[in-house]
N, C-alpha and C positions, 0 to 999 in steps of 0.2 A: 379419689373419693367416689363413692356409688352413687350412680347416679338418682336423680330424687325421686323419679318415679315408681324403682324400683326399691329404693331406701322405704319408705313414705309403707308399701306395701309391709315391709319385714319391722318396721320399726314397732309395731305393736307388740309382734313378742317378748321382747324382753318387760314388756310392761304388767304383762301376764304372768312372770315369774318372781316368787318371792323374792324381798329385797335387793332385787336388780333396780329399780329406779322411787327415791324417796319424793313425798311429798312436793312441791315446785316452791319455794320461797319467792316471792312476789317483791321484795325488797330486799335492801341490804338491812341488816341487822344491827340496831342501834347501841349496843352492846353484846359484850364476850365472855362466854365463863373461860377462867385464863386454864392451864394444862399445866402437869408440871414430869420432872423423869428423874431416875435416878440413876444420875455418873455413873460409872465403873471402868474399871483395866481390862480389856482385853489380850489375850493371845495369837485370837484367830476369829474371822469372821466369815461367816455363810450365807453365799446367795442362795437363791431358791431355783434350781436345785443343785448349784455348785459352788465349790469350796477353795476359796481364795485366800494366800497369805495375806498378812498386813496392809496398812495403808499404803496405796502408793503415790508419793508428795506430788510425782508428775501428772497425774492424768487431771485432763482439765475440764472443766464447765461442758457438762453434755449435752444442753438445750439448746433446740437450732428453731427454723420457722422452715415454712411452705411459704414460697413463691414463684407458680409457675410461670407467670411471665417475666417482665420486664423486674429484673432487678433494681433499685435507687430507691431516693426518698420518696415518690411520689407512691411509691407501692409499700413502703412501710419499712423501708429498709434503716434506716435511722432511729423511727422509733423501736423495732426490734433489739438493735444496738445496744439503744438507753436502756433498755431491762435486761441486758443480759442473754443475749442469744447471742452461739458461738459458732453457730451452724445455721449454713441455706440450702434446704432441697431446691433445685430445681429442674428447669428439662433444656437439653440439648434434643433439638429437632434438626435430624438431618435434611428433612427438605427445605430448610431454609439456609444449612449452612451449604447445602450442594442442591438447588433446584433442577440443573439442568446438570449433565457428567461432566462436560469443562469446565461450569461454572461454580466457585467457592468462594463463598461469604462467611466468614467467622466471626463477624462485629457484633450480632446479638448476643453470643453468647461470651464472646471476647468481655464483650460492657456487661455484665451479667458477674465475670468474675472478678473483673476491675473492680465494682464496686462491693461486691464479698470483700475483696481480699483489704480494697480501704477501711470497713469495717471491722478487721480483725474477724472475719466470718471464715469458717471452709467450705464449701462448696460439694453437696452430693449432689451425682448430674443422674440425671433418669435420661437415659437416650429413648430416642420415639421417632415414629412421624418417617416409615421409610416412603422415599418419594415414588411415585409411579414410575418412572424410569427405570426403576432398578428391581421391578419385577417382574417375574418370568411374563410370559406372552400370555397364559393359559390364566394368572391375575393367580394361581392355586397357590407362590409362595414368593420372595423377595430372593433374588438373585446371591447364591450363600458370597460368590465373589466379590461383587459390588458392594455388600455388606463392610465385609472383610478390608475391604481397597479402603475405604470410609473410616471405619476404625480405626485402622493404623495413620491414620493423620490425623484422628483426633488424640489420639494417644502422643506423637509424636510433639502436636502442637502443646500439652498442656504437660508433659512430663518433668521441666524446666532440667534437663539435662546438656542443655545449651548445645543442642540441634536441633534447626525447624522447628523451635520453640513462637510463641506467642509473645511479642514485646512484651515488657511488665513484666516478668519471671510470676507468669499466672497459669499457678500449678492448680490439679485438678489429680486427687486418687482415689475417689471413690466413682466407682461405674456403675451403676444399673440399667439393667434391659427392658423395655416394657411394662407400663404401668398395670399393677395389677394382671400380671402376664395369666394367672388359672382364670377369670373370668370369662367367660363363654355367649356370646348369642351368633344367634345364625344370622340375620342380616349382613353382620359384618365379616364373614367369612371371606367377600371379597374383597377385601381390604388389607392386603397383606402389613403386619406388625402393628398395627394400632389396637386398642383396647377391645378386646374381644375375639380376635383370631386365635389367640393361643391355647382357650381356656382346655378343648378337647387334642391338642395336637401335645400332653405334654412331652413326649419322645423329642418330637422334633424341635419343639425349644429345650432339651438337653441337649441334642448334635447342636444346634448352633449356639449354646452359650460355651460350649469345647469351644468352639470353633474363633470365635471372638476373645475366649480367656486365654486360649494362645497366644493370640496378638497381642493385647495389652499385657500378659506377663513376661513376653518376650522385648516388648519395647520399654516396659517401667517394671521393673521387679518389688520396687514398694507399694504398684498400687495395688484396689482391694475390685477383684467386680464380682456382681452381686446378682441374684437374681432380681425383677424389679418390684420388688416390694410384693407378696402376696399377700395376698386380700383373708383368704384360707377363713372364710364368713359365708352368711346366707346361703347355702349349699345349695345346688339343684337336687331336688330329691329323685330317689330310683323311679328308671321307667320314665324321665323329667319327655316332654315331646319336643322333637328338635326344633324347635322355633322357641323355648323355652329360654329364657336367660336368667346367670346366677355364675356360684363362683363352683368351679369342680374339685371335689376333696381330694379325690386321687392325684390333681393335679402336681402336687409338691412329691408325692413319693413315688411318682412316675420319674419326673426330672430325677431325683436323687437315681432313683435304682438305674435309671438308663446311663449318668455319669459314670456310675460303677462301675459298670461292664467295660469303659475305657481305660485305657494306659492310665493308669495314676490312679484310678478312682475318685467319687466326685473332689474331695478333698484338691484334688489338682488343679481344680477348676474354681472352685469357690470358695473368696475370704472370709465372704461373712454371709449372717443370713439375714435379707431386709424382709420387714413382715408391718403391715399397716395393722392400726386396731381403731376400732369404733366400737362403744357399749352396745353392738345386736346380739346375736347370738349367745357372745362370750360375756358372761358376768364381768370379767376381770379383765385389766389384763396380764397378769399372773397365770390365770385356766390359760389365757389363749397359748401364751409362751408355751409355757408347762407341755403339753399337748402336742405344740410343735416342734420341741425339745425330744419328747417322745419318739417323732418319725425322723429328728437329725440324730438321736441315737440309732434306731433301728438300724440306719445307713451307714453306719461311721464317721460323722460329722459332730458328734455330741459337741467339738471343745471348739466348732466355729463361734465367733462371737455374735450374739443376734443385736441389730438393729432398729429402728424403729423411725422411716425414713418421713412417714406420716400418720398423724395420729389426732383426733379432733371431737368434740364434740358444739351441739349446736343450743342455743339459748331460745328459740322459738317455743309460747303459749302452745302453740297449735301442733308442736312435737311432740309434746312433753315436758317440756324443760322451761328453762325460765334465766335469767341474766346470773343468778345466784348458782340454783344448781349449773349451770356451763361452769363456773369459778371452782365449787367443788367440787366439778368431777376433774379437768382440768389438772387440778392437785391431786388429786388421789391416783387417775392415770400415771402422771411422773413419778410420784413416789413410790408406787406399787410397779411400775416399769424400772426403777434405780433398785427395788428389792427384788427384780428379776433378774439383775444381772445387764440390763441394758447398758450398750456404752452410749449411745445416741438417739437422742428423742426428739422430734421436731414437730412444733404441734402444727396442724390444717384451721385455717392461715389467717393472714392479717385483717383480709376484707370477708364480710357477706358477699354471697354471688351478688351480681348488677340485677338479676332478676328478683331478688329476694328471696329465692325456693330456699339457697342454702346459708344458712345462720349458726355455723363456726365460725366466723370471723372473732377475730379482738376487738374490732371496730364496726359502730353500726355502718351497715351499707358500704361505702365506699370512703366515710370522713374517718377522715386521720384526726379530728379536732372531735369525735366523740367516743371516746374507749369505752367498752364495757368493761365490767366486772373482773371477766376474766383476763384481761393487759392486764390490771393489778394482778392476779395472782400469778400469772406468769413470772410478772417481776418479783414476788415474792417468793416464789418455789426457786429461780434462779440464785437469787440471794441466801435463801437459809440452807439451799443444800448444793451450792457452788464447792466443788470438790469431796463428795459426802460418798463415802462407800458404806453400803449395808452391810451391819451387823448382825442383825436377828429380830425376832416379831418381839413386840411389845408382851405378850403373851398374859394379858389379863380379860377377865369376864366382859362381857358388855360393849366391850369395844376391841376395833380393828387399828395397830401401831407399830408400827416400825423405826427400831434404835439404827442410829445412821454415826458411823467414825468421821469426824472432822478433820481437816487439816492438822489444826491446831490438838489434835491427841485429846479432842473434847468428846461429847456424845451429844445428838442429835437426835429428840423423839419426835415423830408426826403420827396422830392418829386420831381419832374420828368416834362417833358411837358408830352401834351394829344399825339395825334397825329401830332400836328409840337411843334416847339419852342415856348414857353409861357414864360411868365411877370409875375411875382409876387411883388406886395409893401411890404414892412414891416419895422414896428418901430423900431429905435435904428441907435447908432451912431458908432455900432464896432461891427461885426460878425467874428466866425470862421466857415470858409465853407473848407467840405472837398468831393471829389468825389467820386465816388464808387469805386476806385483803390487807394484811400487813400492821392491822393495828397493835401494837405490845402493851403488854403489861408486866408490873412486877411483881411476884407473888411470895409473901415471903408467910413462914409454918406461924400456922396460927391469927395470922391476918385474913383481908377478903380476897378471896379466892380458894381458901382454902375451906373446902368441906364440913372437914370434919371438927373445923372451928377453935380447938384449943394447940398448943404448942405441944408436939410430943416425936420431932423428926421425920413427921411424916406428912406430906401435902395431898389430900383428898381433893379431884377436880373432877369438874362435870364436864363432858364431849356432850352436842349436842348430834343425833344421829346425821350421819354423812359429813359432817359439820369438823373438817380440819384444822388442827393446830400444831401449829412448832412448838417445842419443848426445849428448854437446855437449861445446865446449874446459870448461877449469875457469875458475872467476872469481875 
């Protein structure tokens, strides 16, 4: 997450940009105008901007959560469970599992994936946190060997190929390297691997994530390692002064091109591509893919699959936002992230910071006994689109929608007005419309809900702007 001091400064942009951020709704809303859509057979359906055969029955529930510490119930692990998250980022810090070079402790993260894997959760690990020991003398980088020595024991420990495995059969294949690796300030330069070293060195975090995807592809060939999450937001601008912090653009197509030049090309090295999003810069998160898609074409990596290891937004007055819009954007992020093609979405996280500055939390503050707004939508976005491959944009005036393939060989509409209240037509004589906090309704042609008031196949409904709902026939 960026930090608040620096968030707090950029976040007025987007506030200045046309319909980037609606009105703040102060309450929940005591009624719903219902949505409606109309079925069809498909052939074939297209993400944006690529093109996939049919359903596929296996892929499962892509919503995960953010929790960097301690995994279990008291951090929201259970309540994540109950709505449907199937996925837990969190971090593997090696100074805690190797503080000193003889000494190894793997219980925090051991108990970390104990209770993922109880929950039926998987486990994306962000490694971090290299310890002082294992940096050169000069403090200028982290020792590539001792790195490497480290690696292959965590690889070793969680690959569950029953060697030097981890009691539990507590597998672990997703890797990523450093949080927000393009990020940049000068302070932290001497700090080798932590949040803010890498932002200008992008070369050298290409030689070392070679250098590490050897290792883990040679000890587990099904896992996936990643870069850690780019941030690829609030840019430093040219000419930025070196005590400037922010996130560096070149920084992704430096790594990529320097990959290339190795045996393999990046492709050899990287399964997938994790990329964080937060409404600043990027309106959507559709532009932000889109754009990053862009420089994995450029390099030859178009057909890795993109990630989305953290993704949040915050419900504070004093941002902008409010308990409602966090719920709506919430939804709109995942569904507009499922018509990007995203296989994995994990929203930023259970609690508010302890301090109060950061307000993406599900839950006010620290209580698990007071949800907001957006735990309900969570649980509903989980629910209506648990197994949903995009089909194509809703493609009418007024409003922003997207038709989604079912399990069940049904159709799935979600969408919203633009910037005011929009009208949408659609075929059929009986809908179930449900809204972004879960309330349903039944809409059937020519009853209330419907528009355009008389019986004639077709269901005229009002989206209120930004204002999300589910759509599908009745069964």
């Amino acid at each position: 997450m960026l930090p608040f001091s620096f968030r707090m400064l950029i976040l007025a942009l987007p506030l200045l940009l046309s319909g980037v951020l609606a009105p703040a709704q102060a309450t929940r809303r005591a009624a719903k105008t219902p949505a409606a859509q109309e079925p069809a057979a498909l052939d074939r359906k297209v993400y944006l901007p690529l093109s996939i055969n049919l359903y596929d029955p296996t892929y499962i529930n892509p919503f995960g959560v953010v929790i960097y510490g301690n995994v279990n119930a008291t951090t929201g692990l259970a309540h994540m469970q109950s709505v449907g998250s199937k996925r837990v980022t969190t971090i593997l810090d090696w100074g805690t599992v190797q503080p000193n070079e003889q000494t190894w402790d793997w219980s925090v993260f051991d108990a970390k994936v104990t209770n993922a894997k109880a929950a039926g959760m998987e486990v994306f690990a962000l490694i971090t946190g290299d310890p002082a020991w294992a940096w050169q003398a000069d403090r200028s980088a982290t020792i590539p060997e001792k790195r490497i020595n480290f690696v292959r024991a965590m690889v070793q420990r969680y690959d569950c190929d029953g060697s030097n495995d981890a009691p539990g059969q507590l597998c672990v294949r997703d890797w990523s390297f450093y949080a927000e690796p393009d990020y940049y300030v000068d302070y932290l330069q001497d700090d080798p691997g932590s949040k803010g070293f890498w932002g200008k060195r992008g070369a050298a975090y290409a030689h070392m994530l070679a250098d590490v995807a050897n290792v883990v592809h040679g000890e587990d060939s099904s896992a996936r390692v990643m870069i850690g999450g780019i941030a690829y937001d609030a840019f430093l601008p040219p000419n930025a002064p070196s005590n400037a912090r922010g996130f560096v653009k070149e920084f992704l197509p430096t790594v990529l091109a320097t990959l290339n030049a190795k045996p393999g090309g990046a492709r050899a090295y990287l399964d997938a591509m994790a990329i964080h999003y937060y409404p600043l810069q990027f309106t959507s998160i559709l532009n932000k893919i889109t754009e990053i898609r862009g420089i994995m074409q450029a390099h030859g990596v178009a057909a890795l699959p993109v990630l989305v290891p953290e993704t949040g937004y915050w419900s504070a007055p004093a941002e902008g936002s409010s308990e409602a819009k966090q719920a709506q954007t919430l939804t709109q992020i995942f569904v507009e992230g499922l018509a990007a093609g995203v296989r994995e979405l994990s929203y930023f996280t259970v609690f508010d910071s302890a301090d109060g500055r950061e307000t993406s939390g599900l839950f006010h503050g620290q209580d698990l006994n007071r949800p907001k707004l957006a735990y309900s939508a969570y649980r509903v976005v989980t629910t209506e689109l648990a197994g949903a491959e995009y089909s194509r944009l809703l493609g009418q005036p007024g409003v922003t929608g997207y038709v989604f393939r079912m399990p069940q060989a049904t159709e799935k509409t979600v969408f919203w007005g633009t910037s005011a209240a929009g009208n949408a037509v659609f075929s059929g004589r009986c809908l179930r419309v449900v809204d972004e906090l879960g309330v349903a309704n039944t809409v059937n042609d020519g009853g209330p809900g419907d528009g355009d008031g008389v019986t004639n196949g077709q269901i005229r409904v009002a989206a209120a702007a930004n204002d999300p709902v589910y759509v599908e026939a009745c069964r």
